[in-house]
PyMOL Python script that loads the backbone (N, CA, C, O; Angstrom):
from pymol import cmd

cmd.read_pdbstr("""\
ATOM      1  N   UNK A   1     125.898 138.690  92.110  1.00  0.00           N
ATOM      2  CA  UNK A   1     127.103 138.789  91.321  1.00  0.00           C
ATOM      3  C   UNK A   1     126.770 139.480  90.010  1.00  0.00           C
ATOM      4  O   UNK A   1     125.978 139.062  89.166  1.00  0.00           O
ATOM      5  N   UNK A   2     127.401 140.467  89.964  1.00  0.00           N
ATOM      6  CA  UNK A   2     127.376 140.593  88.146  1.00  0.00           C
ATOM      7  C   UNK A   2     128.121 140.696  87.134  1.00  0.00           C
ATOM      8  O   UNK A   2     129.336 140.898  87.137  1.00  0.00           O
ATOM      9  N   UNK A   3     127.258 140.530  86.022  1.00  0.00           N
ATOM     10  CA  UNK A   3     128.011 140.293  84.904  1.00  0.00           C
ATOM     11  C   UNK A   3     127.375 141.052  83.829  1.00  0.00           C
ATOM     12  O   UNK A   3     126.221 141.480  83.876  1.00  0.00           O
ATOM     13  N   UNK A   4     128.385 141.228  82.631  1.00  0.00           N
ATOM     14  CA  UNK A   4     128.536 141.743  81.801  1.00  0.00           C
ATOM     15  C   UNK A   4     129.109 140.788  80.586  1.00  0.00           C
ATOM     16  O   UNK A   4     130.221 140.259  80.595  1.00  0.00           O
ATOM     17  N   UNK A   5     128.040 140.664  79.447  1.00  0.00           N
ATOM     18  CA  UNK A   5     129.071 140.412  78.390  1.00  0.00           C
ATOM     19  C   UNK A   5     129.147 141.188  77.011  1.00  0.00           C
ATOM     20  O   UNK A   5     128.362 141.766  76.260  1.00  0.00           O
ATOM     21  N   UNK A   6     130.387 140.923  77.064  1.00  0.00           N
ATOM     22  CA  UNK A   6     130.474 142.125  75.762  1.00  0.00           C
ATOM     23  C   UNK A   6     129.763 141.689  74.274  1.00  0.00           C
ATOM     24  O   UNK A   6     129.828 140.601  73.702  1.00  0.00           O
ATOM     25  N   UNK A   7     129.270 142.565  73.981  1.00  0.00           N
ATOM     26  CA  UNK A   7     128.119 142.575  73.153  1.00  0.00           C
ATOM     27  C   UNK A   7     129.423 142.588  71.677  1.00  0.00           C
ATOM     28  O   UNK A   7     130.590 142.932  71.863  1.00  0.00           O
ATOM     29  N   UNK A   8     129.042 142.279  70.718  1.00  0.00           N
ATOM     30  CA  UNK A   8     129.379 142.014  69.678  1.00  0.00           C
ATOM     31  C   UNK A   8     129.808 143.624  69.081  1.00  0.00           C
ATOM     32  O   UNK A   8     129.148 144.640  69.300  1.00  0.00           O
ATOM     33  N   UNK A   9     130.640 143.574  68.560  1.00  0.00           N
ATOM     34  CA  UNK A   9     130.969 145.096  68.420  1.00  0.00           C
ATOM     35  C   UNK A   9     130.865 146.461  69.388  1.00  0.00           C
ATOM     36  O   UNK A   9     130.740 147.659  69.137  1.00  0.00           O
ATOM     37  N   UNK A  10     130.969 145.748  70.509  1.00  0.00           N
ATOM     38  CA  UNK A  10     131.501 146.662  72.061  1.00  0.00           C
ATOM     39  C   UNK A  10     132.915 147.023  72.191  1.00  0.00           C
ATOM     40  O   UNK A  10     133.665 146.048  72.146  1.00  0.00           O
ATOM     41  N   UNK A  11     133.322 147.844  72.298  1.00  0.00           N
ATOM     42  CA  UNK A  11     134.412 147.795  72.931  1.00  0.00           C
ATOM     43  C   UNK A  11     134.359 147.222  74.357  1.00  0.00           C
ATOM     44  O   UNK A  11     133.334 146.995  75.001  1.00  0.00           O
ATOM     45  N   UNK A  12     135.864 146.990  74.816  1.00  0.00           N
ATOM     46  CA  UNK A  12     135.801 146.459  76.228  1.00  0.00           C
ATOM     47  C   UNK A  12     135.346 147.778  77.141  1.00  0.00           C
ATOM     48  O   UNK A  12     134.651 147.672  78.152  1.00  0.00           O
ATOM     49  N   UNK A  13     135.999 149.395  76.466  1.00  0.00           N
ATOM     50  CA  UNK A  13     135.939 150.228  77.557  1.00  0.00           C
ATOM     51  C   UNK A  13     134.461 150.485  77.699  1.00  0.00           C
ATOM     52  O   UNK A  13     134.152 151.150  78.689  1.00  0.00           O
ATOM     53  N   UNK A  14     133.784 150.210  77.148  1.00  0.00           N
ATOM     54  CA  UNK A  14     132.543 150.504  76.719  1.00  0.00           C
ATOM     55  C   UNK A  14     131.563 149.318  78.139  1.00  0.00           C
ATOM     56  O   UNK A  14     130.793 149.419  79.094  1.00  0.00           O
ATOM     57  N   UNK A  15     132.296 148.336  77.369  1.00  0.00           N
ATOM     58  CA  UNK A  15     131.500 147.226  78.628  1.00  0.00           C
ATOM     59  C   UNK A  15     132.092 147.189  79.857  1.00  0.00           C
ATOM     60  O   UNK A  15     131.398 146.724  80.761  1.00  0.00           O
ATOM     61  N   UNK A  16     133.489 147.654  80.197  1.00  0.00           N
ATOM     62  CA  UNK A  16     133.966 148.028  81.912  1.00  0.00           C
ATOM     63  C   UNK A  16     132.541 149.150  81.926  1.00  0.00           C
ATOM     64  O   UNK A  16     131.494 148.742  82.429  1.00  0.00           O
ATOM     65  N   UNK A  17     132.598 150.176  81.497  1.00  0.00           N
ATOM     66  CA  UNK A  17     131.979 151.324  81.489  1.00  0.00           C
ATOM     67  C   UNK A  17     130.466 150.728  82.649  1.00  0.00           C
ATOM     68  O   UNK A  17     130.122 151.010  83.797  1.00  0.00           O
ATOM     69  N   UNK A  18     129.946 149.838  81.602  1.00  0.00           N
ATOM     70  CA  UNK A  18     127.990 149.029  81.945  1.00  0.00           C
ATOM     71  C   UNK A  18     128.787 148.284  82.921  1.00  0.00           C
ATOM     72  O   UNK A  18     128.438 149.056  83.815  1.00  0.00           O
ATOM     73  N   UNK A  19     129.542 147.473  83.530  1.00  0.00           N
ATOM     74  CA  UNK A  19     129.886 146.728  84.480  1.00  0.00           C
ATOM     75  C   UNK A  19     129.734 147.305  85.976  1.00  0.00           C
ATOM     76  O   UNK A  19     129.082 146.850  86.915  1.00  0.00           O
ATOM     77  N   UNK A  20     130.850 148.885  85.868  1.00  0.00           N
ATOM     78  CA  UNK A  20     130.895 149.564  86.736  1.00  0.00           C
ATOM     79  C   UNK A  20     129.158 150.420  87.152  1.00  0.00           C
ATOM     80  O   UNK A  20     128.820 150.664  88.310  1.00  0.00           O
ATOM     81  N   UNK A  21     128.630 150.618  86.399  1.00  0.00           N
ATOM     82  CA  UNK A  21     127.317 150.842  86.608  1.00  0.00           C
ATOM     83  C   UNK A  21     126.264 150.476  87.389  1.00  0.00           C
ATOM     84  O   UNK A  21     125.453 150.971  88.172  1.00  0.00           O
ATOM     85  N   UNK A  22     126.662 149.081  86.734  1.00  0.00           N
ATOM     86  CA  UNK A  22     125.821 148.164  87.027  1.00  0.00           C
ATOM     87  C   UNK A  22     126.265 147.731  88.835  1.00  0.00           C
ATOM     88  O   UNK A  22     125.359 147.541  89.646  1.00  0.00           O
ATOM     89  N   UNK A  23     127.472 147.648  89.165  1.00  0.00           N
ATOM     90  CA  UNK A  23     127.542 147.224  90.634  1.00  0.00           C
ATOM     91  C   UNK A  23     127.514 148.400  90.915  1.00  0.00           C
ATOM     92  O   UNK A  23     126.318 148.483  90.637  1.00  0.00           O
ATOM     93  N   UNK A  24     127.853 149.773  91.335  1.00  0.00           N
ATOM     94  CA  UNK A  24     127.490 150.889  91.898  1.00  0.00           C
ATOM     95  C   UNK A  24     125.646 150.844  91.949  1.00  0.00           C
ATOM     96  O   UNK A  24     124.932 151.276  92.853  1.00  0.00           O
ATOM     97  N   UNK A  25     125.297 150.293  90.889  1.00  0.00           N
ATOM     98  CA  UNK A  25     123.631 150.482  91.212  1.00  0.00           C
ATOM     99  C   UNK A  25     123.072 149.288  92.088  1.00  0.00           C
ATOM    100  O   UNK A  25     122.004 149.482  92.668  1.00  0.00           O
ATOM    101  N   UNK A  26     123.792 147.909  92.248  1.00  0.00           N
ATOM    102  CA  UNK A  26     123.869 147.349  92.706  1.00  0.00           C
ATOM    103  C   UNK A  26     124.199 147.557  94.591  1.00  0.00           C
ATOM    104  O   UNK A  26     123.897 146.946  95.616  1.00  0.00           O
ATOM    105  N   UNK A  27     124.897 148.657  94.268  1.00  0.00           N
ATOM    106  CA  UNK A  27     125.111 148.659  96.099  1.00  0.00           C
ATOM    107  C   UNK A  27     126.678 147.822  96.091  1.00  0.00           C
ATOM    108  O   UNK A  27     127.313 148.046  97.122  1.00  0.00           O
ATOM    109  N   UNK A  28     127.270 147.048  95.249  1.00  0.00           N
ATOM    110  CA  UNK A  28     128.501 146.264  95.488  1.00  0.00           C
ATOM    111  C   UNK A  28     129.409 147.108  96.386  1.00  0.00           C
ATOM    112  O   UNK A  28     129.655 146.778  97.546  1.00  0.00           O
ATOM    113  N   UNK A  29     129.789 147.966  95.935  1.00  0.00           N
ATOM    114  CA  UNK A  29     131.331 149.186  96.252  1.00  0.00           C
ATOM    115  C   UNK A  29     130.797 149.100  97.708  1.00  0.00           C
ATOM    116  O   UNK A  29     131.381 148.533  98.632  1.00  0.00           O
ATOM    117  N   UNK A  30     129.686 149.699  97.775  1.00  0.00           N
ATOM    118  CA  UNK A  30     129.110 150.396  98.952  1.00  0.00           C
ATOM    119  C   UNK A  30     129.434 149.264 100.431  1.00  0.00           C
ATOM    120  O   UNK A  30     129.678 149.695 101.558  1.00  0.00           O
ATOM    121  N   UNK A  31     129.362 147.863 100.079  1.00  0.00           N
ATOM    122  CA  UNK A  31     129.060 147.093 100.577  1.00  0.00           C
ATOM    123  C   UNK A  31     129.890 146.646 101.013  1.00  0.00           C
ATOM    124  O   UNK A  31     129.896 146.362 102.211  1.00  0.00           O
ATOM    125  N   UNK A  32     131.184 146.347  99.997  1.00  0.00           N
ATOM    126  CA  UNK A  32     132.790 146.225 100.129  1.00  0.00           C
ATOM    127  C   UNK A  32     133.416 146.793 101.242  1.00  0.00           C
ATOM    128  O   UNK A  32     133.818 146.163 102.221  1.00  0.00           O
ATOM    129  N   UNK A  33     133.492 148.058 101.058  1.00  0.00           N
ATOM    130  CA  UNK A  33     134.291 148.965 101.762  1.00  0.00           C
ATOM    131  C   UNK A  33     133.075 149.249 103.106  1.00  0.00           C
ATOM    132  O   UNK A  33     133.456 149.955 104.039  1.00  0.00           O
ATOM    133  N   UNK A  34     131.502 148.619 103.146  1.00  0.00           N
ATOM    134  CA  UNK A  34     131.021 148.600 104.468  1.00  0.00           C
ATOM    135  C   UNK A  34     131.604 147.457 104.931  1.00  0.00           C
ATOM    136  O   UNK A  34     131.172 147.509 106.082  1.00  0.00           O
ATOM    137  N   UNK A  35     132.260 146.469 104.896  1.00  0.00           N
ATOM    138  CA  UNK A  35     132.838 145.275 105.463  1.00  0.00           C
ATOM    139  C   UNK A  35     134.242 145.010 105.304  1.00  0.00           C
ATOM    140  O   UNK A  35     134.738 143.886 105.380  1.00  0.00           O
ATOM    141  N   UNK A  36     134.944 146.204 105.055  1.00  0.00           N
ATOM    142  CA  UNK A  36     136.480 145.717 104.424  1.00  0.00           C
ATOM    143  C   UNK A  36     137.042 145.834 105.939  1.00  0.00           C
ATOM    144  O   UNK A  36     138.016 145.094 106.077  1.00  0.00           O
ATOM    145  N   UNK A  37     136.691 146.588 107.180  1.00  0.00           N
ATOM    146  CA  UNK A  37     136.949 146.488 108.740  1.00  0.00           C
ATOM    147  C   UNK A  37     136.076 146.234 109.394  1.00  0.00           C
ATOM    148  O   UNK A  37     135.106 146.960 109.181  1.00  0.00           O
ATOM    149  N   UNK A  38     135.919 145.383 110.263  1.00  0.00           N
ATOM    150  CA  UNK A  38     135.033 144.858 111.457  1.00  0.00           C
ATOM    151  C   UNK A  38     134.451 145.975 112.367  1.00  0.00           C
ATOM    152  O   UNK A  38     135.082 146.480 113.296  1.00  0.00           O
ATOM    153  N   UNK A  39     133.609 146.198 112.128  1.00  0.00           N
ATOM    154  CA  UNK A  39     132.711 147.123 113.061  1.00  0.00           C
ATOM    155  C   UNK A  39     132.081 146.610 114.487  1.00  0.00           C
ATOM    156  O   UNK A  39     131.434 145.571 114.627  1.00  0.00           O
ATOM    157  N   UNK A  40     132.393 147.522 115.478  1.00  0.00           N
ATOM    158  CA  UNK A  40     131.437 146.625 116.708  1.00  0.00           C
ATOM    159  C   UNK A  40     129.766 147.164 116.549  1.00  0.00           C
ATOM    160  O   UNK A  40     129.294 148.156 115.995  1.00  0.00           O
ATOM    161  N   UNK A  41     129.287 146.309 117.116  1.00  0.00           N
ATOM    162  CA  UNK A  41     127.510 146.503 117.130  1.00  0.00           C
ATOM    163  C   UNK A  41     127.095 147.837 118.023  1.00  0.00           C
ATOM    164  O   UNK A  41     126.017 148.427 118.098  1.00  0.00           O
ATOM    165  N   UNK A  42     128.588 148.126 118.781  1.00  0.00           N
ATOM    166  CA  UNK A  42     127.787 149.666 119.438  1.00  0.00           C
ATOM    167  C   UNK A  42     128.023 150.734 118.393  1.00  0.00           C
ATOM    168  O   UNK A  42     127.176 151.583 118.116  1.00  0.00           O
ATOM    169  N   UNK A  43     129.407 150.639 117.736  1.00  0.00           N
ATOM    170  CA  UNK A  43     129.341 151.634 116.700  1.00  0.00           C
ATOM    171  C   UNK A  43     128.442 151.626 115.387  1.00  0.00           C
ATOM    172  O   UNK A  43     128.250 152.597 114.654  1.00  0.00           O
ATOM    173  N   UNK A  44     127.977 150.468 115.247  1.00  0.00           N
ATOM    174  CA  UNK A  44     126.939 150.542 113.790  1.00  0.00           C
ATOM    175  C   UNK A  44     125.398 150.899 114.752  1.00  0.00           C
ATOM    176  O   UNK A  44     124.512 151.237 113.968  1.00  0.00           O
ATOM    177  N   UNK A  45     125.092 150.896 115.692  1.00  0.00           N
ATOM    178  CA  UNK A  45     124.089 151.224 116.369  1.00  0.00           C
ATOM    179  C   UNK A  45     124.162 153.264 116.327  1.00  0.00           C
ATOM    180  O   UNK A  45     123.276 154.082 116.079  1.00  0.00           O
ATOM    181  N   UNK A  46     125.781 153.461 116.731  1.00  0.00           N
ATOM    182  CA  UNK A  46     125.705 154.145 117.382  1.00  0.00           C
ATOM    183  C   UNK A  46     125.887 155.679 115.843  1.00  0.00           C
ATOM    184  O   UNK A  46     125.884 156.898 116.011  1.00  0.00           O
ATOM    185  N   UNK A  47     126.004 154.964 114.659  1.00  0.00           N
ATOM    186  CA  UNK A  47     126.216 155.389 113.272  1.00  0.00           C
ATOM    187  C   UNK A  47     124.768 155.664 112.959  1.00  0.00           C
ATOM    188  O   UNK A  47     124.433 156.719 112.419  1.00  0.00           O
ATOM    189  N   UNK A  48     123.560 154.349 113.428  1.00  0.00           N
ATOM    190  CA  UNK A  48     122.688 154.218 112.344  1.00  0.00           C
ATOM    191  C   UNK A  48     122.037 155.052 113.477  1.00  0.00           C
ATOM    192  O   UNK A  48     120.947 155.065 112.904  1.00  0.00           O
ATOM    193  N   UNK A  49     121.771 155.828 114.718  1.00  0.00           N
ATOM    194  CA  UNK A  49     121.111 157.437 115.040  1.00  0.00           C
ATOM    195  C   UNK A  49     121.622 158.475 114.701  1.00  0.00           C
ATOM    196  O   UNK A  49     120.957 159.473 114.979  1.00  0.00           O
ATOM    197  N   UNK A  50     122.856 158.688 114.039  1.00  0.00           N
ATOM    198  CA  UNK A  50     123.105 159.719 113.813  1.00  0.00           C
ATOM    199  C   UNK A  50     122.606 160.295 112.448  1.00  0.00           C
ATOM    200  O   UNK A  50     122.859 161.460 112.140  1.00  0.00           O
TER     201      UNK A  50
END
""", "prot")
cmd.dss("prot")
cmd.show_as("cartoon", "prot")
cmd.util.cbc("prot")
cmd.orient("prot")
């Protein structure tokens, strides 16, 4: 999970800014939208040779 707290004289856009960073480097997004539809095991087989 992450987090962010805003540092004392941050702006907020400033700390969305390090938030979004921080889960893109994290892999979050990536991970989301790899599980937001049910995949069958022949197509993630048949993804991970190509």
């Amino acid at each position: 999970m992450s987090q962010v707290k805003v540092k004392e004289g941050e702006s907020l856009d400033n700390a969305l800014r390090r938030f979004k960073r921080q889960t893109s480097r994290d892999g979050v997004i990536q991970e989301v939208r790899k599980r937001e539809h049910y995949e069958k095991p022949s197509v993630k087989r048949k993804k991970k040779s190509e």
